[in-house]
C-alpha positions in Angstrom: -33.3 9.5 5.9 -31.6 6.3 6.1 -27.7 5.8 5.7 -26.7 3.6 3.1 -24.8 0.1 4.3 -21.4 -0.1 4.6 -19.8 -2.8 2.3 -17.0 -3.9 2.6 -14.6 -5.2 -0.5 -11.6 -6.8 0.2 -8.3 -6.5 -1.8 -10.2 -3.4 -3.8 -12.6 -6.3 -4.8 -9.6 -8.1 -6.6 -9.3 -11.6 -7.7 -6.1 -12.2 -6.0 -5.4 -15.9 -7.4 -6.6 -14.2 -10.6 -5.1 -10.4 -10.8 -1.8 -10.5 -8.9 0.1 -13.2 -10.5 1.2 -11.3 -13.3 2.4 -7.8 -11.6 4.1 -9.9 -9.0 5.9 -11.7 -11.8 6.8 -8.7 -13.6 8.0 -6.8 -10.3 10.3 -10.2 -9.7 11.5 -10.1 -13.3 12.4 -6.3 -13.2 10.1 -5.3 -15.6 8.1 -3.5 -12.6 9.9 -0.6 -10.7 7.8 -0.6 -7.8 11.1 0.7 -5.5 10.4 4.1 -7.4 7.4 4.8 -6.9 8.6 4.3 -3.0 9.9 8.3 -1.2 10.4 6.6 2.7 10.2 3.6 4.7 9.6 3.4 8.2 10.6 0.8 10.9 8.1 -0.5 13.5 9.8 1.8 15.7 8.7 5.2 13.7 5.5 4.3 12.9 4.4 7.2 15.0 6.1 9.4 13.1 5.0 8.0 9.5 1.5 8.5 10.3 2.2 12.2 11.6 3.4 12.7 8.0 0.8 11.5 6.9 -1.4 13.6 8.4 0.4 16.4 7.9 0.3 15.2 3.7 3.7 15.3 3.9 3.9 11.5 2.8 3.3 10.1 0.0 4.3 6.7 -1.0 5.6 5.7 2.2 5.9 2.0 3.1 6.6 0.5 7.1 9.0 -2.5 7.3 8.3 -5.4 9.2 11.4 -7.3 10.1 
């Protein structure tokens, strides 16, 4: 039986010039809340330890800061 291809799709197959104008807009306007839907952020230095929660599942919308 063959295996089907892999493809891949960048972005989610999004039209980035096209699609994320107008979230990025709204998020800068404050018509977004993105920061809510945020529960931790991570430094460089816990990485480690933000992808051990997620592993575990117990993160969720986690998000690593890059200085």
């Amino acid at each position: 039986m063959a295996r089907p291809p892999i493809t891949r799709s960048p972005s989610g197959g999004a039209r980035p010039a096209e699609d994320f104008p107008a979230p990025a807009a709204a998020y800068l306007d404050g018509r977004l809340d993105l920061d809510g839907l945020i529960t931790a952020r991570f430094g460089l230095a816990a990485i480690n330890e933000g992808c051990s929660a997620l592993t575990r599942g117990a993160a969720t919308r986690r998000v690593v800061v890059v200085p």
